[in-house]
Phi, psi and omega in degrees: 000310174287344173302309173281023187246350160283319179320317198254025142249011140295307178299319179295306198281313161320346167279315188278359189281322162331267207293336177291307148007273214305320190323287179299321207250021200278107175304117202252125155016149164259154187237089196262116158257107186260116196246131190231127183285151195221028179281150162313317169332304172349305187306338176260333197260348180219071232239336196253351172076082150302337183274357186275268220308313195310270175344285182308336178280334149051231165323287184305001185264313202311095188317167166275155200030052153256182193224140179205172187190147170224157173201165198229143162202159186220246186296309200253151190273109157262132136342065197277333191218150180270166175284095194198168189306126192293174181192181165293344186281276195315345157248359167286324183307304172300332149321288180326313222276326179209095214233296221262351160303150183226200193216026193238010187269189188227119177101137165227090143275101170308305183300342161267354184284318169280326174308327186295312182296353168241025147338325204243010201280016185272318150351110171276155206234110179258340180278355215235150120272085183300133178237135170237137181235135186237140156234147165186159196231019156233273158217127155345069176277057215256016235160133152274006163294112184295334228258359187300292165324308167311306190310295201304294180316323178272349187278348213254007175259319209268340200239307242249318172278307166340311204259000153268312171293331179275015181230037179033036150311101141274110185273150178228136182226151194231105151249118204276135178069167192284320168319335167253182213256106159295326157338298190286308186311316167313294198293291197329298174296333207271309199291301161322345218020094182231201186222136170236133182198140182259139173249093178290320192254169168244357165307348230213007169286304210300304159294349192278322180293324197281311198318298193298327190286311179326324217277300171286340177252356222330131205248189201228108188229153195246143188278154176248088178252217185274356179283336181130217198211167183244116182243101156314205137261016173255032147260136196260004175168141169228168176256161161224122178265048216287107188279105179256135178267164252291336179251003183273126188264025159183158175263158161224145196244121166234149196276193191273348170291359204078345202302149165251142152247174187199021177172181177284148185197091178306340186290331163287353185064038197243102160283124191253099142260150179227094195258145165306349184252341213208129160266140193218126197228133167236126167213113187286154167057069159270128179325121159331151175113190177267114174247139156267160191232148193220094163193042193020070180298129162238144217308168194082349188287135182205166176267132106293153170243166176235100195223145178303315181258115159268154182241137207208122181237153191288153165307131138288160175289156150255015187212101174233190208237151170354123206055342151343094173308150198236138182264111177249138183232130172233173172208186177233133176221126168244142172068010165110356181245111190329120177273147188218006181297136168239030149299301186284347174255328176333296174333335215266110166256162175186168188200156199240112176268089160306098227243089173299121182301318189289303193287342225023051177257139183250115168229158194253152180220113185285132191292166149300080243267021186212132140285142204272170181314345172255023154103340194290130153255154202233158181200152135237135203273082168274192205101008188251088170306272193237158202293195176110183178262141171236162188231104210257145165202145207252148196206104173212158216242159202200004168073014158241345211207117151247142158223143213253139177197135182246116156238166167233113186254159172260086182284119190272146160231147219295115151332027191189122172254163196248129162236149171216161179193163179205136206253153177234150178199129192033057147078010169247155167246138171239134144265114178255147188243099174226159192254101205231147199268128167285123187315316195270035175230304177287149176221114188283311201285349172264018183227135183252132154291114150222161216257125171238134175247128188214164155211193218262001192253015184057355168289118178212146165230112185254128157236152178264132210257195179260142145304124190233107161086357191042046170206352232198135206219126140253159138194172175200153169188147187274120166258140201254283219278124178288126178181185242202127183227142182237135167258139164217146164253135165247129195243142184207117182176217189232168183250172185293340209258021179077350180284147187267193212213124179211129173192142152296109133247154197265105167289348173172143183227117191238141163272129174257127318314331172214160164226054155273016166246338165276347180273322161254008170274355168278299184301302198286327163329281199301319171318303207279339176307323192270351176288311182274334174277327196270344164302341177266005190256289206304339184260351190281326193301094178270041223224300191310344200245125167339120151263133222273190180267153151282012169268325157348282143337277209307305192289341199292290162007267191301335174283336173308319205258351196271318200265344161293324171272006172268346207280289217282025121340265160317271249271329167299303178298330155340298195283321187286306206294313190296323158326265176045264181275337208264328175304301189311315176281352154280351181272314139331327179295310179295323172308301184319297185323311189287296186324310207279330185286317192275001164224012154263049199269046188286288196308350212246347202260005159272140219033063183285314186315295193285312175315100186238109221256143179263140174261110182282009181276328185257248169055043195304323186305307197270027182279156204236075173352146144246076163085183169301325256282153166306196193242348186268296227263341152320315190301337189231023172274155154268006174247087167337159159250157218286346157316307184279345181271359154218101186263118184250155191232170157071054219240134147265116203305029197266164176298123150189045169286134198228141172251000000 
């Protein structure tokens, strides 16, 4: 009996280990909503209607049982294709429909555009990963009334987005031209983790729309380089999506057979479209092997497969914040089911290309070369520096077989700007601070600030600072003690849109005063230890010495031990004095400091209701262990307590001294 009471949570845990697999890496259908503005503007920022072939490579992208929808809006919403599962039907319809976008309406209501296309959003889409992609090149238009407008543009931040992120919406949003209000387009995607992307141009639709589809669809890929692709056999079709540049006037495909194509060729199962930019090669059951493309390629050109063996990676973020690491987890599934044989993962290498869009430096990273027991491989991808777009791309080779994944991140930038500065007077420095929130992001009265000061001597301070003006965090402070100081705000609260809000900044790292003075106020500490260690080594050492008689000896010894303790003697009454001398004058410094905290409060009587200034001299809650040390002999230290070494303003008085 107990042997089957083992069996069978052997079976049960291995059904949940299983099932946890599946969980994470489980791929869900893409839900695609395409919203396209149709404002008179249009005529100037898109004069050739660049969003008709843009649309159409799409339609034509769009896998089976993924789900779309299109629409057009200006003052009014149109339907162009209803919202329903995709087929071959539903994408010849979607060609036709937009064939027929235009440039004639009045007015860009965003905001009905996106409630219409999301009409269904209280429906939970548990089958589904819903996306919404906007393009617009303008502004929140509904009214020649300004103050109308200004209504709308918040309702559609405070009210209209709140209730699309909690029904899992990702809006990607495309702002065409400089004219529109990139602002609202940022927050829209950046609250989603959607992708926000500007199109200066409309030449720039065509990557700018793959980038986003990419984003929303994400496919399965074979890598494609000038040599061609590689097709195992567990693949059962692929698309090849070929970009030709501007003089090359065809593509030619050739199979591991040699066969050449060049258009559709049912007997072979080779399907052609053919556009001036691009080619779209569909060949279902493709000869095993290395197929080549005879062509000038341009960039954006790719294989997706349709294959029995998948490479299947858990959702990514698309929106992170500078240094911020990106977690990547992937597996392999044949037949919808996870491989965990470990052989077949033994095999299997991979590298991570990181691609900065702006600089194009590329840096590569080798993945993790052992899977954990359910077959899952885990990473995490650093390399996301300074703000802008990267281009992630996962590359794993299995030595019969390779397969390729594209994500696209966003280093975001912080809801919140920091100005500092510092003033010196009578030969002191104040460091000032301010923390100011963007109102359309932030929700001030839920969020708190607090400010941590640490320096390189371990004297540290966290406090909370107060709101200032309901928009806006001060504080400042005068440093005492020479050491190497790090400022950081930890800000924890809500976004307007109900998402909670945790974000780091590092405000600031300085030597006080300078830092060849913390470097030489440093130095000599190590010195006299090792001076003071090593005299008693060098007297202890008889190896150094001639040798003597042994009575010889006995005395030399002993003048040794006599004069190392006269040595470290001397060298105590030193120290002590100088403690002292260096306690009296630290103790005058502070008495200055504490008079000037305590009768410059001029500066202090504006916001006072919010402002709040501390005299950090009474202030017992915020002293700061040191070491064994007493309360007197801290009190004649050069390692300040962490009050006089930071007299702050705009402070919440609270116990929450952290060392």
């Amino acid at each position: 009996m107990q042997l089957l009471v083992r069996i069978l949570m052997s079976c049960l845990l291995w059904v949940a280990a299983t099932a946890s697999a599946d969980e994470l890496t489980k791929p869900l259908p893409a839900d695609v909503r395409v919203i396209i503005d149709i404002s008179g503007s249009m005529k100037k920022t898109d004069p050739e209607n660049l969003r008709k072939p843009a649309v159409d490579l799409i339609v034509r992208l769009l896998p089976d049982a993924s789900k779309a929808g299109l629409w057009t809006f200006g003052q009014s919403v149109n339907m162009l294709m209803p919202h329903r599962v995709v087929d071959p039907q539903w994408r010849s319809e979607g060609a036709q429909k937009a064939a027929t976008i235009n440039s004639v309406a009045m007015f860009t209501n965003i905001g009905a555009a996106l409630e219409k296309a999301t009409e269904d959003f209280a429906t939970p889409a548990q089958d589904y990963r819903r996306n919404i992609i906007l393009l617009t090149d303008g502004v929140v238009d509904i009214s020649k009334e300004a103050v109308v407008n200004l209504n709308e543009r918040k309702r559609v931040l405070t009210e209209l987005l709140p209730r699309l992120k909690a029904s899992d919406y990702r809006i990607h949003t495309i702002a065409l031209s400089g004219d529109a209000d990139q602002e609202l387009m940022k927050k829209l995607s950046i609250a989603t983790d959607g992708i926000f992307e500007v199109a200066d141009t409309a030449d720039e639709l065509m990557s700018t729309f793959l980038r986003i589809f990419d984003q929303a669809v994400p496919a399965e890929r074979v890598p494609l380089d000038e040599n061609g692709f590689l097709v195992d056999a567990s693949i059962q079709e692929f698309t090849a999506l070929i970009f030709r540049r501007a003089e090359v006037p065809a593509t030619i495909i050739v199979a591991p057979d040699g066969k050449e194509y060049s258009g559709t060729d049912p007997q072979n199962n080779v399907n052609w479209y053919r556009t001036s930019k691009y080619d779209l090669i569909t060949v279902q059951q493709p000869v095993p092997g290395q197929w080549k493309v005879k062509t000038d390629m341009a960039p954006n050109s790719r294989v997706t497969v349709v294959s029995n063996l998948q490479l299947v990676v858990a959702p990514l973020k698309s929106n992170i914040k500078s240094n911020q690491a990106l977690d990547l987890a992937y597996s392999f599934q044949e037949n919808g089911q996870t491989i965990t044989n470990k052989d077949f993962l033994d095999l299997l290498t991979g590298k991570a290309l990181v691609s900065n869009q702006a600089s194009h430096e590329v840096t590569e990273i080798d993945l993790a070369t052992a899977a954990s027991a359910d077959g899952i491989f885990q990473h995490s991808l650093n390399g996301f520096g300074n703000e802008g777009e990267y281009d992630v791309t996962v590359v794993i080779d299995g030595k019969t077989f390779k397969r390729e994944f594209v994500h696209h991140v966003n280093i975001t930038d912080s809801a919140f700007k920091l100005e500092k500065r510092v003033d010196e007077a009578d030969g002191k420095k104040t460091y000032m601070y301010t923390l100011t929130a963007d109102l359309e992001t932030v929700d001030v009265d839920k969020t708190k600030v607090t400010a941590v000061i640490k320096n390189s001597k371990d004297n540290n301070l966290e406090r909370q600072l107060n709101t200032i003006g309901k928009d806006h965090w001060e504080f400042s402070f005068t440093p005492v003690q020479v050491a190497r100081y790090d400022i950081v705000l930890q800000v924890e609260g809500m976004q307007i849109d109900g998402s909670p809000l945790t974000e780091t900044i590092k405000a600031d790292q300085f030597y006080f005063p300078d830092e060849a003075s913390v470097l030489a106020a440093e130095q000599p500490v190590s010195e006299a230890s090792s001076s003071v260690a090593s005299e008693p080594a060098a007297a202890a050492d008889p190896a150094t010495e001639k040798e003597p008689e042994a009575e010889e000896e006995s005395d030399n010894l002993l003048l040794y031990i006599s004069i190392g303790i006269g040595n470290l003697l001397v060298l105590v009454l030193g120290y002590v004095a100088y403690r002292l001398i260096a306690g009296k004058g630290n103790k005058d410094e502070l008495a200055e400091i504490e008079k000037t905290l305590a009768t410059d409060s001029g500066s202090l009587k504006k916001d006072a209701a919010k402002k709040t200034a501390i005299d950090v001299s009474d202030d017992q809650t915020a002293h700061i262990p040191m070491g064994d040390m007493s309360g007197s002999e801290m009190s004649m230290s050069d390692d300040l307590m962490a009050d006089n070494l930071f007299p702050l303003d705009n402070l919440d008085d609270s116990d929450s001294n952290k060392k």
